[in-house]
C-alpha positions as CSV (number, residue, x, y, z in Angstrom):
1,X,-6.5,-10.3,8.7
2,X,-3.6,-8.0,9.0
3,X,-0.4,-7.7,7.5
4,X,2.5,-6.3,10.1
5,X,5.2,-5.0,8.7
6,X,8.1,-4.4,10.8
7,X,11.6,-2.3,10.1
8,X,14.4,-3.7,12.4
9,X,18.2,-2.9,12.4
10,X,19.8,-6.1,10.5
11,X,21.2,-8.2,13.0
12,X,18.0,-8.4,15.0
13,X,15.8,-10.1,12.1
14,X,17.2,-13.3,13.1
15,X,15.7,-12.7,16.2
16,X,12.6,-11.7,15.5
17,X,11.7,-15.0,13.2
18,X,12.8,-16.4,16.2
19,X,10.6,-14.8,18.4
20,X,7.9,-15.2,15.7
21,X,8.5,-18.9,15.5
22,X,8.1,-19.8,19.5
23,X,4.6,-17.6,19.1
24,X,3.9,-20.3,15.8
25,X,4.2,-17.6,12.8
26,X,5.5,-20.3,10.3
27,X,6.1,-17.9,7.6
28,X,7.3,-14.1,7.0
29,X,9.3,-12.1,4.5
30,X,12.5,-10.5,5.4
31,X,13.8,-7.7,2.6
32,X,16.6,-6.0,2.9
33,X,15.9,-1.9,2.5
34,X,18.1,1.1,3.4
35,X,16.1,4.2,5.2
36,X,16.2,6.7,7.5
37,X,14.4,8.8,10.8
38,X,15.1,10.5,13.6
39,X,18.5,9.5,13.4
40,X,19.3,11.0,9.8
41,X,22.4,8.7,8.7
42,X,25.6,9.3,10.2
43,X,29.0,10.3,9.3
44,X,32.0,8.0,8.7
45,X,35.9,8.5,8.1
46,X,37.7,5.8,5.5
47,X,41.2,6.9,4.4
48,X,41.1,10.4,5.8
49,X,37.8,11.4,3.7
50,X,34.9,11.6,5.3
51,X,31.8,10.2,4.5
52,X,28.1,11.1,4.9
53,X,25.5,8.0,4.5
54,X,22.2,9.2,4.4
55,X,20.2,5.9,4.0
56,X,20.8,3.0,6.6
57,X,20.7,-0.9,6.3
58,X,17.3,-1.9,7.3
59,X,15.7,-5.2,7.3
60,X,11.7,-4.8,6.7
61,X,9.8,-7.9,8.1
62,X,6.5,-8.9,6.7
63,X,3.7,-11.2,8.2
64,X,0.2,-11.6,7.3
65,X,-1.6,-12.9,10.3
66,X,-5.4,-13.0,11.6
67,X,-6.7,-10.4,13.7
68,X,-6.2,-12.6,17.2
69,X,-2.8,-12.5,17.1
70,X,-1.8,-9.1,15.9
71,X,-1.3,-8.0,19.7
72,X,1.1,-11.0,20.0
73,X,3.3,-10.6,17.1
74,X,3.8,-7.0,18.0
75,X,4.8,-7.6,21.4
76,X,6.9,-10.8,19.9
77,X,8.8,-8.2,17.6
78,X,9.1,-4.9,19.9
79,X,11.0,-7.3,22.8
80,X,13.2,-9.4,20.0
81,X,14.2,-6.4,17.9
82,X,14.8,-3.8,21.0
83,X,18.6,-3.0,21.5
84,X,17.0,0.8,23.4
85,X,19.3,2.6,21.3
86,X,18.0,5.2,18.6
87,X,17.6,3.3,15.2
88,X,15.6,0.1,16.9
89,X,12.8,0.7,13.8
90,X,9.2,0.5,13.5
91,X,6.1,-1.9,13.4
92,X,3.1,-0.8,10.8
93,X,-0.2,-3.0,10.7
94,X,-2.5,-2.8,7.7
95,X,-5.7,-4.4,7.3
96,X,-5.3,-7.1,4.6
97,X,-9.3,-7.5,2.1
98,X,-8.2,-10.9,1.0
99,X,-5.4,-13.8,0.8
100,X,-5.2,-16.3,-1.5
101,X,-2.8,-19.4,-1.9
102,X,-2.0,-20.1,-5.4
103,X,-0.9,-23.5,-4.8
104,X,-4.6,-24.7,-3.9
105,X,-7.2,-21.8,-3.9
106,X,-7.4,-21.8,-0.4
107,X,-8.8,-18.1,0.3
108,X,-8.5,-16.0,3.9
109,X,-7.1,-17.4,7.0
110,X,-7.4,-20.5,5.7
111,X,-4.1,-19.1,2.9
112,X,-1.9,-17.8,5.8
């Protein structure tokens, strides 16, 4: 099992659970983060003061999913969440040692 965590800009996590949904990922969790990279923050002007912001609005997706399907989740993400500007984010993948649904016991791919 693996756990892919994906950083997006904001107003693409909609479209990434969409994406996720058509490829049958039923569930994921979406957190709201600030960060930065390459791009370093940006500079803006509000009543003649200027402004640095260092840390941007982020959304950090998070699916744990078996190792099949790894390749298709990432490919699901990188085309929903791709806008080719600088700031489109990143996509980690962990290896996950165990799940377990507290609900029932279930235990490994049978919990996802």
């Amino acid at each position: 099992m693996k756990l892919v965590t994906a950083i997006v800009k904001p107003f693409k996590s909609d479209d990434v659970r969409e994406a996720l949904s058509e490829i049958g990922i039923s569930g994921m969790t979406l957190t709201e983060v600030k960060g930065f990279g390459r791009q370093k923050g940006h500079t803006e002007l509000y009543r003649g003061a200027e402004y640095v912001i260092d840390f941007l609005p982020k959304a950090k997706i998070e699916v744990a999913v078996e190792d099949g399907i790894v390749e298709q989740v990432i490919e699901a993400i990188c085309k929903a969440a791709n806008t080719g500007q600088i700031g489109d984010g990143k996509i980690f993948v962990s290896n996950l040692e165990q799940t377990i649904r507290i609900r029932t016991g279930e235990t490994g791919n049978d919990a996802l």
